[in-house]
N, CA, C and O of each residue as an XYZ file, in Angstrom:
708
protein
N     -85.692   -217.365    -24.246
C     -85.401   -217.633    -25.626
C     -86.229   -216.743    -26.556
O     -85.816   -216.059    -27.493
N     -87.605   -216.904    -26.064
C     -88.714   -215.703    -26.891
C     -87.817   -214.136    -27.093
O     -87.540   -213.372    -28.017
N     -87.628   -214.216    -25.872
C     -86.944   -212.618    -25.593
C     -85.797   -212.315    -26.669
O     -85.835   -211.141    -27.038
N     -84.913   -212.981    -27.189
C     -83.549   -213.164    -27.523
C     -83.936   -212.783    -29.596
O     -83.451   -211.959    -30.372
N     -84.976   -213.843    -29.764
C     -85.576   -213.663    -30.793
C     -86.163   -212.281    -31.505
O     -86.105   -211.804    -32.638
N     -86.854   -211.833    -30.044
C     -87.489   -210.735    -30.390
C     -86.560   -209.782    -30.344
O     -86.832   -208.865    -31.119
N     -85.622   -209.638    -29.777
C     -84.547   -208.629    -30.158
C     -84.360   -208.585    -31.750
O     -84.782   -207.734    -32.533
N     -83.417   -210.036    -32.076
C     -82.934   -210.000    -33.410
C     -83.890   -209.403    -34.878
O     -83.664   -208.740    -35.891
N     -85.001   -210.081    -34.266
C     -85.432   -208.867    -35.263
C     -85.767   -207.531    -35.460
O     -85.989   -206.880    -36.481
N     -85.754   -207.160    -33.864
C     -86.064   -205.579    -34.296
C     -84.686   -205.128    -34.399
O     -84.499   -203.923    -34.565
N     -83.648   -205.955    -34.322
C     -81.925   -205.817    -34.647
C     -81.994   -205.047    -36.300
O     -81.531   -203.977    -36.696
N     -82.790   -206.132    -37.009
C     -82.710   -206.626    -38.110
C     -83.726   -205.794    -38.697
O     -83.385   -205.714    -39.877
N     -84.753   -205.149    -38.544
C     -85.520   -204.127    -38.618
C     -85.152   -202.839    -38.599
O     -85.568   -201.889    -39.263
N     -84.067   -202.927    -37.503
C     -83.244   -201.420    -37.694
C     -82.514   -200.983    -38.611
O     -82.451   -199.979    -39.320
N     -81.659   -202.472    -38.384
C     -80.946   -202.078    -39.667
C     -81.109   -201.894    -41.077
O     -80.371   -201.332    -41.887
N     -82.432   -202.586    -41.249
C     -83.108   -202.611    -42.993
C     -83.799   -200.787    -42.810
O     -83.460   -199.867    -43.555
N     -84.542   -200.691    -41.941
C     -84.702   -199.465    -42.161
C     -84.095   -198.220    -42.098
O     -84.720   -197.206    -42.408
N     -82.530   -198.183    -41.598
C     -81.471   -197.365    -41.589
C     -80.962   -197.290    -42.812
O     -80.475   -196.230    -43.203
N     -81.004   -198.563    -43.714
C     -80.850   -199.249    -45.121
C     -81.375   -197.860    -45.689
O     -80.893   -196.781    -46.034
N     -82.701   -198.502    -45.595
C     -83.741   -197.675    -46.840
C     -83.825   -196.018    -46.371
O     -83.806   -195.200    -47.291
N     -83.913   -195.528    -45.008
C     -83.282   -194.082    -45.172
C     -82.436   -193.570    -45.807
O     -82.581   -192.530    -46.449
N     -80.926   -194.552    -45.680
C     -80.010   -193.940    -46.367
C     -80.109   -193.824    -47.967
O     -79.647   -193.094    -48.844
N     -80.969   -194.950    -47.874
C     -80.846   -194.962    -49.768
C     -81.721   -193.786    -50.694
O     -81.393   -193.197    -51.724
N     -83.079   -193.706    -49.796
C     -83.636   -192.282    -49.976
C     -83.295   -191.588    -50.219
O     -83.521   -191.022    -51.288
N     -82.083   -191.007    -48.816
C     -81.404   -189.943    -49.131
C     -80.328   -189.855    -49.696
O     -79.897   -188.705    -49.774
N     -79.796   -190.538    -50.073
C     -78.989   -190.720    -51.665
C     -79.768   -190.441    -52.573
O     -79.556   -189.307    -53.003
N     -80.937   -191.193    -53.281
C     -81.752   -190.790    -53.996
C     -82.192   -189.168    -53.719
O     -81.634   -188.388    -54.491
N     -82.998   -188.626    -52.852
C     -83.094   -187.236    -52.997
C     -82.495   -186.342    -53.250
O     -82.806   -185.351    -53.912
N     -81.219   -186.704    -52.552
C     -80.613   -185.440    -52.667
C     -79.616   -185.284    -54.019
O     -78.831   -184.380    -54.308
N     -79.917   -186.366    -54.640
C     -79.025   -186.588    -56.029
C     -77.322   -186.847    -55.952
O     -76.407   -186.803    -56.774
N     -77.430   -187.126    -54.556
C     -75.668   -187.540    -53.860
C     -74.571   -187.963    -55.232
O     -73.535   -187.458    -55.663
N     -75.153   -188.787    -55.507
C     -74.151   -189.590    -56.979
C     -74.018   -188.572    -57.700
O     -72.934   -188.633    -58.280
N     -74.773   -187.360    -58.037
C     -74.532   -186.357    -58.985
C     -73.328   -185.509    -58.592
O     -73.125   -184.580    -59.373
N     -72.578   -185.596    -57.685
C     -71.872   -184.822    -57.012
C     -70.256   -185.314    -57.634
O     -69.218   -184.669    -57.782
N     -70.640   -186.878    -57.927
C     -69.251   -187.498    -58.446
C     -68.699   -186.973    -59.604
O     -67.526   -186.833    -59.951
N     -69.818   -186.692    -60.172
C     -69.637   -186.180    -61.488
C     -69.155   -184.925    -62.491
O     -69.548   -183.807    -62.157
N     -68.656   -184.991    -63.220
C     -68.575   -183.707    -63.647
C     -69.756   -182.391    -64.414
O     -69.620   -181.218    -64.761
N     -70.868   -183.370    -64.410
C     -71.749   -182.701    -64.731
C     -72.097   -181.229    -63.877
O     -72.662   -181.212    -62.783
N     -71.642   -180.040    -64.606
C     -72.313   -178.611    -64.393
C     -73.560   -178.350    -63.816
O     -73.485   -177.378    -63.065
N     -74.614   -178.814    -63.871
C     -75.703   -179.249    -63.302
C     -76.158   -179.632    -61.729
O     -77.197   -179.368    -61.124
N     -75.138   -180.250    -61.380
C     -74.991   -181.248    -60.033
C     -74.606   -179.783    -59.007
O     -74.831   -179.761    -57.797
N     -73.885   -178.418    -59.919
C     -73.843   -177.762    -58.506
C     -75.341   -176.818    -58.615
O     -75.426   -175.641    -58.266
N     -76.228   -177.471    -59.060
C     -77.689   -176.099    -58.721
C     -78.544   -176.888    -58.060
O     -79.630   -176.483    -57.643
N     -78.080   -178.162    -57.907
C     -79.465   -179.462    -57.328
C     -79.760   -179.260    -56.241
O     -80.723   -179.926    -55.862
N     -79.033   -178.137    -55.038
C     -79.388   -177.969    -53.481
C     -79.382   -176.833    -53.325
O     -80.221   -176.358    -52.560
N     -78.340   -175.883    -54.058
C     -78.469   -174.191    -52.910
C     -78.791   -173.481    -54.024
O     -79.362   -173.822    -55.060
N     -78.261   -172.258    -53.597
C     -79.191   -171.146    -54.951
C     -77.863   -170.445    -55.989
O     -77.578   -169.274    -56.240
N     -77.301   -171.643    -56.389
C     -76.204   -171.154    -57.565
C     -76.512   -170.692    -59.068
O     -75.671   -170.312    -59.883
N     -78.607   -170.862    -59.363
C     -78.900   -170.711    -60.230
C     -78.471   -169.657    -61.082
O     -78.652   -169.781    -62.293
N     -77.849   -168.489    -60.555
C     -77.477   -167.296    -60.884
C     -76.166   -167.345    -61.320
O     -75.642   -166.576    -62.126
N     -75.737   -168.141    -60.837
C     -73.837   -168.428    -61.434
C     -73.698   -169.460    -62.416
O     -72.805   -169.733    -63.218
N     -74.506   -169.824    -62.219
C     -75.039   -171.482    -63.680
C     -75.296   -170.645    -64.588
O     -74.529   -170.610    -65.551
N     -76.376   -169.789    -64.542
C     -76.996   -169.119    -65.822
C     -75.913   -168.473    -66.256
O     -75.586   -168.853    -67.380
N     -75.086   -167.470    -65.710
C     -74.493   -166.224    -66.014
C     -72.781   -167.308    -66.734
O     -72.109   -167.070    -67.738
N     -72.696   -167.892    -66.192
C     -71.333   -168.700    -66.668
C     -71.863   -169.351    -67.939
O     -71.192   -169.208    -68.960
N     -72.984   -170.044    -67.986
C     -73.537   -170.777    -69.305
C     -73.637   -170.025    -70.913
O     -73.479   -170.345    -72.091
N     -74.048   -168.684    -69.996
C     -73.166   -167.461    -71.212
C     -72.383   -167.003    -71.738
O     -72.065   -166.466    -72.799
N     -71.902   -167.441    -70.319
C     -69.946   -167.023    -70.752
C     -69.145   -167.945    -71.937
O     -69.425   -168.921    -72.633
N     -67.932   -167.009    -71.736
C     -67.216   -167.774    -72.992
C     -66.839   -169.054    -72.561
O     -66.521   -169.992    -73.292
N     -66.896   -169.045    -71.222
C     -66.572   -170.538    -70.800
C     -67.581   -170.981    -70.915
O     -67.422   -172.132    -71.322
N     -69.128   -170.645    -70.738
C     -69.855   -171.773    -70.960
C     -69.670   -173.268    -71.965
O     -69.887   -174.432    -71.630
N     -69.258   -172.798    -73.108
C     -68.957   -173.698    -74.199
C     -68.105   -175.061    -73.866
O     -68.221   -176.237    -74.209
N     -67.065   -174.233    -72.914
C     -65.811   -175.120    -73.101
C     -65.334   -175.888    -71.783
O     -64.816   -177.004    -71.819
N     -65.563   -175.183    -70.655
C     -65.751   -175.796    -69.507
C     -66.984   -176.013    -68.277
O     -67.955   -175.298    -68.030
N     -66.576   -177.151    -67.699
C     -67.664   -177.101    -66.218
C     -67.239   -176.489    -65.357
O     -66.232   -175.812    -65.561
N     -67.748   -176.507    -64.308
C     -67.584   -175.904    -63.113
C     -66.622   -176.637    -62.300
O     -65.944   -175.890    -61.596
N     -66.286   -178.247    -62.157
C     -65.057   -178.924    -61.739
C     -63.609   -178.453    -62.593
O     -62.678   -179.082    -62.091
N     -63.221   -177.739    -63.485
C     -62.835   -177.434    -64.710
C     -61.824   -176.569    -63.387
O     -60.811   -177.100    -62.931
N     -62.184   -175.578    -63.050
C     -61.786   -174.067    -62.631
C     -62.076   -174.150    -61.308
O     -61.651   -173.166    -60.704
N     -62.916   -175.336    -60.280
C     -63.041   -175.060    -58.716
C     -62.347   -176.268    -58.140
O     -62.131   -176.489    -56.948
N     -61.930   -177.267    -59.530
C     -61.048   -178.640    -58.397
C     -59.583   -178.567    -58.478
O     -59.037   -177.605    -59.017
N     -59.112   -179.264    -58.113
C     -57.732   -179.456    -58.906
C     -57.598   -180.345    -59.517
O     -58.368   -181.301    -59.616
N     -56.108   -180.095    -60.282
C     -56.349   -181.458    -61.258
C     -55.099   -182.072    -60.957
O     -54.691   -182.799    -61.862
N     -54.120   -181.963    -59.597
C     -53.099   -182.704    -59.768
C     -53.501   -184.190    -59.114
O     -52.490   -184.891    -59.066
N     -54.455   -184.739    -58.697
C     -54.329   -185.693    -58.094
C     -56.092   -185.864    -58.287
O     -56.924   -184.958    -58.232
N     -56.394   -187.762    -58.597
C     -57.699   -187.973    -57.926
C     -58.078   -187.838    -56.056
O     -59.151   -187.886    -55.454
N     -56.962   -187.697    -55.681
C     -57.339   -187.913    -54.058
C     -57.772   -186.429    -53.883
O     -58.910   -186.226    -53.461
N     -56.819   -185.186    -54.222
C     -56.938   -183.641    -53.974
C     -58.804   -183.316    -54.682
O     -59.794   -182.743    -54.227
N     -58.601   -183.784    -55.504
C     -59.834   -183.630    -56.089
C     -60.931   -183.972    -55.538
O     -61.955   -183.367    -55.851
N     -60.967   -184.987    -54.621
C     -62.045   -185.757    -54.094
C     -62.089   -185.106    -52.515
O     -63.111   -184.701    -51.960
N     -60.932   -185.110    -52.030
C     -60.712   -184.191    -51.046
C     -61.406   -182.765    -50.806
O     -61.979   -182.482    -49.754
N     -61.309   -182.041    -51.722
C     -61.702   -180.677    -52.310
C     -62.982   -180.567    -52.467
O     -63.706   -179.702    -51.973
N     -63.396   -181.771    -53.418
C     -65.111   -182.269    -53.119
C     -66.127   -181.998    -51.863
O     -67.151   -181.382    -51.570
N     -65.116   -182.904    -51.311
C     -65.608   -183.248    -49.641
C     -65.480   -181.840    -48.612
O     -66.203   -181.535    -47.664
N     -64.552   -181.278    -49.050
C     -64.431   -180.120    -47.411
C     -65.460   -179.300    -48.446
O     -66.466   -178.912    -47.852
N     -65.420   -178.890    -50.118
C     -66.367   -177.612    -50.300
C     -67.630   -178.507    -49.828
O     -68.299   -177.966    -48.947
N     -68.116   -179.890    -50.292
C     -69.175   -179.774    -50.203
C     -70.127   -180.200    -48.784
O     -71.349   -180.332    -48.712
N     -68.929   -180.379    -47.552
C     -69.205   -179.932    -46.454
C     -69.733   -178.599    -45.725
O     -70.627   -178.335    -44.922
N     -68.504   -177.734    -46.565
C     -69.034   -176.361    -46.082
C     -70.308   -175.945    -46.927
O     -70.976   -175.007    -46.494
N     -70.697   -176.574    -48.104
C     -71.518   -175.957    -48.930
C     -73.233   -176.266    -48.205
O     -74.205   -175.511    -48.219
N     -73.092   -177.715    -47.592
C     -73.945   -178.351    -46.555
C     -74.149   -177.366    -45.873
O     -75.137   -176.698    -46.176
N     -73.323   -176.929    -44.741
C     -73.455   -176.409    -43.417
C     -74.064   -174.659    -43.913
O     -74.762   -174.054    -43.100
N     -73.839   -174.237    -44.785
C     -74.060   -173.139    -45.146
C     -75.631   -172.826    -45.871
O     -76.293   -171.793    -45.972
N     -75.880   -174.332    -46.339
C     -77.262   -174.126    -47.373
C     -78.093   -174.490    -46.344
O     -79.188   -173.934    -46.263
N     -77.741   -175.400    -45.470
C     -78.451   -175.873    -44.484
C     -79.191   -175.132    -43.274
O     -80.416   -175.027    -43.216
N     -78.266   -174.607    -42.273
C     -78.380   -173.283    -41.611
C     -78.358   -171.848    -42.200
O     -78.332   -170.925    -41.386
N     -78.362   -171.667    -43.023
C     -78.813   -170.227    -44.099
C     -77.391   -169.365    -43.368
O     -77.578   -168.419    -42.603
N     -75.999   -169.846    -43.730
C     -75.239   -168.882    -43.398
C     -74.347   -168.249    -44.260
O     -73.262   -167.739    -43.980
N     -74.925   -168.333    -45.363
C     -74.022   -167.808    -46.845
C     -74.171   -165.949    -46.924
O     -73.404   -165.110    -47.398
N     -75.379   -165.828    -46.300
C     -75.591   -164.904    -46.308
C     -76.344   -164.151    -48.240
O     -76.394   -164.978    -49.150
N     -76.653   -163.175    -48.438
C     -76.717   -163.024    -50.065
C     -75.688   -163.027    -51.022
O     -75.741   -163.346    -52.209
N     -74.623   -162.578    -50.259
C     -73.136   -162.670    -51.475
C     -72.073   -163.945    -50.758
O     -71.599   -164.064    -49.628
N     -71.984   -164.709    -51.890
C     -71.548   -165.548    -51.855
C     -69.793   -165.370    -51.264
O     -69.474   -164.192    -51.426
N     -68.850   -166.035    -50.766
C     -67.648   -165.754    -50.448
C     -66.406   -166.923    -50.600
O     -66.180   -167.798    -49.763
N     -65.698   -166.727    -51.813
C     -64.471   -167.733    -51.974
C     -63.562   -167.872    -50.627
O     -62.973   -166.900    -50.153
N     -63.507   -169.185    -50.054
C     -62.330   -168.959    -48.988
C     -60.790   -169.263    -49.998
O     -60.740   -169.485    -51.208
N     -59.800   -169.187    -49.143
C     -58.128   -168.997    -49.837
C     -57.886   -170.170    -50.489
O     -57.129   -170.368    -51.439
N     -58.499   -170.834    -49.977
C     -58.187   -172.578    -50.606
C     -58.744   -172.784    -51.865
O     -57.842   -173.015    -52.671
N     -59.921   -172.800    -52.408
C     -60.704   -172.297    -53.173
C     -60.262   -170.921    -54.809
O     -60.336   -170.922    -56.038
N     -59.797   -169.920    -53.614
C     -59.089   -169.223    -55.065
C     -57.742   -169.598    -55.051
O     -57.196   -169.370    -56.130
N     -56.939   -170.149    -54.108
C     -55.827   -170.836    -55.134
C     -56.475   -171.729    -55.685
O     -57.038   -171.033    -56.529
N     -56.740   -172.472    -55.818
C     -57.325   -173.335    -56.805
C     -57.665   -172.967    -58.492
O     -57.191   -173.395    -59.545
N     -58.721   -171.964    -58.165
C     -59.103   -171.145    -59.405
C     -57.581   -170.409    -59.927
O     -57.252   -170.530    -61.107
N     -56.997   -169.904    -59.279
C     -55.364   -169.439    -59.978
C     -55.127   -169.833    -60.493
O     -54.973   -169.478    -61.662
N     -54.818   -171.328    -59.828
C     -53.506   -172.251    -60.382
C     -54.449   -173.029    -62.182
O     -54.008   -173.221    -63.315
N     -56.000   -173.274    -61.463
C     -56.336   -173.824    -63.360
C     -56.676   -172.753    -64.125
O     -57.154   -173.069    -65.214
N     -56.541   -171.021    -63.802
C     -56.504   -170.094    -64.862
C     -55.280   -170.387    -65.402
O     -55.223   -170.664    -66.601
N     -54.312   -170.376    -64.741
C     -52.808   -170.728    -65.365
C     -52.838   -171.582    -66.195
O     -52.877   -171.416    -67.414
N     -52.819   -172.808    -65.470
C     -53.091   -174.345    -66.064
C     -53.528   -174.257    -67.353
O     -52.959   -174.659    -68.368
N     -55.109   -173.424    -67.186
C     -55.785   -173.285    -69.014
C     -55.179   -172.479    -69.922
O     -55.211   -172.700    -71.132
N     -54.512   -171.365    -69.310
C     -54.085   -169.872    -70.043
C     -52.951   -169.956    -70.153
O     -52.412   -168.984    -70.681
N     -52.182   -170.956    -69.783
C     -50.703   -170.799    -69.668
C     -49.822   -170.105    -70.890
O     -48.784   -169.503    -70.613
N     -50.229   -170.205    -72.076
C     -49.711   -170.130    -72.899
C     -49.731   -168.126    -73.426
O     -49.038   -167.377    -74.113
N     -50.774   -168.049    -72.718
C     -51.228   -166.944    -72.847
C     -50.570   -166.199    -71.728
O     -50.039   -165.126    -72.014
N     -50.544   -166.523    -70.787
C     -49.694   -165.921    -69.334
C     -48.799   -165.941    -69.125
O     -48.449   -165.317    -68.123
N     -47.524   -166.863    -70.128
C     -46.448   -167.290    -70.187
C     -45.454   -166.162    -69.500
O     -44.797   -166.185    -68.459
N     -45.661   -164.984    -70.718
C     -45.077   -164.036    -70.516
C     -45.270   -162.811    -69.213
O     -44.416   -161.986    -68.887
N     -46.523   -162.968    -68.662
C     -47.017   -162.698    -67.521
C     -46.027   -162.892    -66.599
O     -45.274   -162.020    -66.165
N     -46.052   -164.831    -66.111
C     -45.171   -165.374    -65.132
C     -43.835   -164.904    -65.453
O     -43.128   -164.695    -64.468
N     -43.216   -164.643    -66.814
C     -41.830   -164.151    -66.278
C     -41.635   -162.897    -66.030
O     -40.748   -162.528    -65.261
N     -42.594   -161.918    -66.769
C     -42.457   -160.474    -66.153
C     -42.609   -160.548    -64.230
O     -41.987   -159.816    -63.460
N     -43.413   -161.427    -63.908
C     -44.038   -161.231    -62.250
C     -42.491   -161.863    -61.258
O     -42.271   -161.759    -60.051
N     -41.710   -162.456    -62.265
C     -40.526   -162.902    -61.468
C     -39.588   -161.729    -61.506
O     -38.743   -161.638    -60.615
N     -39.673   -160.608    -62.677
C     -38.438   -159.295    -62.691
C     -39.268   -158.606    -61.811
O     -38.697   -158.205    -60.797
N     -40.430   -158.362    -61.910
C     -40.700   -156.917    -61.284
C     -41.005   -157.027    -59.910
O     -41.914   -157.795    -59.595
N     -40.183   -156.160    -58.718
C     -40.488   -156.211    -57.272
C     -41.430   -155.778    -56.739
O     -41.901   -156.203    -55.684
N     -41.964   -154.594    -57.592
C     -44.019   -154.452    -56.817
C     -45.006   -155.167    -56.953
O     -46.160   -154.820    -57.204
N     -44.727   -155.854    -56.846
C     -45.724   -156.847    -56.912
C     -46.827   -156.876    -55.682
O     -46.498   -157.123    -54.522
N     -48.119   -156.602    -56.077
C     -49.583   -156.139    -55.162
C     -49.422   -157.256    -53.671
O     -49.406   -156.859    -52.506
N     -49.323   -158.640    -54.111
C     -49.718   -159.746    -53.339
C     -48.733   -160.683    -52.962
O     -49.298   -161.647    -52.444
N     -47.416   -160.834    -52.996
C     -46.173   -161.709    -52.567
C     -46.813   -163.284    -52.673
O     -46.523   -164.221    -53.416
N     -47.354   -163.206    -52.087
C     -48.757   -164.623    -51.681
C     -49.513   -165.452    -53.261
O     -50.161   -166.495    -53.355
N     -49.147   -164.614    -54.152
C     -50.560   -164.978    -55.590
C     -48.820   -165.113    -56.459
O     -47.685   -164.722    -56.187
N     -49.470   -165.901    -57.599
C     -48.553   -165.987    -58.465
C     -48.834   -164.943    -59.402
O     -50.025   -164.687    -59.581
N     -47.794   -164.147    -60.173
C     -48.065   -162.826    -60.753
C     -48.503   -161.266    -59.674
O     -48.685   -160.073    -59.919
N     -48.516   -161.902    -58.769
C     -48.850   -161.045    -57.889
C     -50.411   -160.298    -57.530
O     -50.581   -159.265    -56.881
N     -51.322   -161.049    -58.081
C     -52.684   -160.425    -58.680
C     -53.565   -161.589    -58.875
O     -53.422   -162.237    -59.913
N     -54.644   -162.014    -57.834
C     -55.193   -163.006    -58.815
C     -56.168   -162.593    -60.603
O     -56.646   -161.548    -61.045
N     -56.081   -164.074    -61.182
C     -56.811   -163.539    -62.300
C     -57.863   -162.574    -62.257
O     -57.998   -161.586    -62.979
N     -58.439   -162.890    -61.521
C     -60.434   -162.547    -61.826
C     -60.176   -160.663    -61.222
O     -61.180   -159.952    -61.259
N     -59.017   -160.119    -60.784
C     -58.692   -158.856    -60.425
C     -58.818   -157.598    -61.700
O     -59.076   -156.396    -61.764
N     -58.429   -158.812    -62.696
C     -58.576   -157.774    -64.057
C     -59.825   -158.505    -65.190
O     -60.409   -157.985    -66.141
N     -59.893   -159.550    -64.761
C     -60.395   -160.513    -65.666
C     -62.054   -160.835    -64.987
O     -62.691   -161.863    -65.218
N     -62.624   -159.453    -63.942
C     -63.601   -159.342    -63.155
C     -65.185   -160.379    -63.650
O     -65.814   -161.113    -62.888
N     -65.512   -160.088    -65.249
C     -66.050   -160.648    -65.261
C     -66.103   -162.423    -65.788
O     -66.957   -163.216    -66.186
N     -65.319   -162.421    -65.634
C     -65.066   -163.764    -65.960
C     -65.305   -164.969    -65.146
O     -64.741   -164.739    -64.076
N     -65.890   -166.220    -65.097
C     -67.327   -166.176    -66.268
C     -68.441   -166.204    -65.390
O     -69.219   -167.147    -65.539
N     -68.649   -165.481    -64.626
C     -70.133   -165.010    -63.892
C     -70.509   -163.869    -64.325
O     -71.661   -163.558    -64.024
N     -69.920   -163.145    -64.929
C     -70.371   -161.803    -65.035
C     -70.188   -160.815    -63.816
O     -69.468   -161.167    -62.882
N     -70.779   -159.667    -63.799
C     -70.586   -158.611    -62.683
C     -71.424   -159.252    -61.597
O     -70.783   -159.437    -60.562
N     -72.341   -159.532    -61.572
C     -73.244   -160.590    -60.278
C     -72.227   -161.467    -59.392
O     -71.562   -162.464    -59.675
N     -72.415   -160.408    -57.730
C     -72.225   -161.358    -56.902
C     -73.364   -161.459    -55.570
O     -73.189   -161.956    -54.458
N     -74.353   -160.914    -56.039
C     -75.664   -161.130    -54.931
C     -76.479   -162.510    -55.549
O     -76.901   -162.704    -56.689
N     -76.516   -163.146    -54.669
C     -77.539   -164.381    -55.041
C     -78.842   -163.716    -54.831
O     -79.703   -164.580    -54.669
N     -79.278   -162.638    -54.776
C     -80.839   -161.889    -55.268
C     -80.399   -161.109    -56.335
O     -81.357   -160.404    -56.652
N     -79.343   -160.845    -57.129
C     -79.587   -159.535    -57.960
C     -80.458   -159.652    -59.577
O     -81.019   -158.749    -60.198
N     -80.323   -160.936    -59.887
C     -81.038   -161.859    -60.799
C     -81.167   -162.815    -60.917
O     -80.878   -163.463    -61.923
N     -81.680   -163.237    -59.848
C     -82.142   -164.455    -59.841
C     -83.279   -165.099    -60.423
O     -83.313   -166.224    -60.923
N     -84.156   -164.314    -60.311
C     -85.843   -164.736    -60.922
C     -85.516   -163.902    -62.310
O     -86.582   -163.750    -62.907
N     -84.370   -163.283    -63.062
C     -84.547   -162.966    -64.353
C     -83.857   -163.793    -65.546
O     -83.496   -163.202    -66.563
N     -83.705   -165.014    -65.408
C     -83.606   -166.016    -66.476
C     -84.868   -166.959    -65.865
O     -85.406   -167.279    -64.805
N     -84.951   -167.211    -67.670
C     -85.676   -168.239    -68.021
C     -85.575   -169.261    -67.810
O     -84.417   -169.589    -67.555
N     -86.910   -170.688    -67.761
C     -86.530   -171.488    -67.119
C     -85.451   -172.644    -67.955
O     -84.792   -173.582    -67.506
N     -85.589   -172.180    -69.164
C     -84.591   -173.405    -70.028
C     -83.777   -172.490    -69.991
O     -83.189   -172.782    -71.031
N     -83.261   -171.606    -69.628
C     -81.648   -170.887    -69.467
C     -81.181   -171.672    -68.112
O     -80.011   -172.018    -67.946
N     -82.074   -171.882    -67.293
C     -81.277   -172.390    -66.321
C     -80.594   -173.873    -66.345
O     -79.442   -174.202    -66.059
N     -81.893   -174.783    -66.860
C     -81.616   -176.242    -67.101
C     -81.055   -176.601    -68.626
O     -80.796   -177.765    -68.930
């Protein structure tokens, strides 16, 4: 009977302290910030300080976040979805150091960014999308217009920076936060 007892609580010990790990690491790692749309939430783990700063300049700084132009917006599930696989891969990459210095959009990712340049610019691209339906040279069969945006629209809104060393230590520290 002693024996049976003494299990349950180190049952019950495990589990309170599996508890309070997890909650830690919720707390540390600022997990809940991730729900959010706050701009901020993507510099709290890897070294995006350089794409925070350089976008915060941009003309988008003003007007959009960073969920704005990297989620989608047709669905809460796609969105949350999208969450989860980038910020899986964003894990496995910050974690084991495999980003390497230049950062790299996979296909999923820049459709994404396409479809909400459209989404935002539409009005402006209007005439774009119907020229890209007459004309047959089109660069990319695969992209809508045949071209993604950022092809002409290069610096937009990071600027020319795509080394996570090329300025990194040259903003200030309230430029970053």
């Amino acid at each position: 009977m002693k024996k049976k007892s003494t299990m349950t609580y180190v049952a019950i010990f495990s589990v309170v302290a599996a508890l309070l790990v997890f909650v830690n690491l919720v707390r540390e790692s600022k997990m809940l910030s991730y729900l959010s749309h706050d701009a901020e939430a993507c510099i709290t783990c890897h070294p995006m300080n350089t794409l925070y700063a350089t976008w915060q300049h941009s003309s988008h700084g003003a007007r959009t976040v960073c969920v704005d132009c990297h989620l989608p917006h047709d669905s809460f599930v796609n969105k949350m979805m999208a969450k989860a696989r980038d910020g899986l891969r964003h894990s496995w990459a910050m974690t084991f150091k495999t980003y390497g210095y230049n950062l790299r959009i996979t296909n999923d990712a820049a459709n994404r960014i396409q479809e909400n340049c459209i989404r935002c610019h539409g009005v402006v691209v209007s005439q774009m999308l119907d020229n890209s339906a007459i004309y047959s040279n089109l660069e990319d069969r695969t992209v809508q217009m045949g071209r993604r945006c950022w092809e002409c629209h290069r610096t937009v809104p990071h600027g020319l920076m795509r080394n996570l060393t090329a300025t990194q230590n040259n903003f200030l520290e309230h430029d970053i936060k």
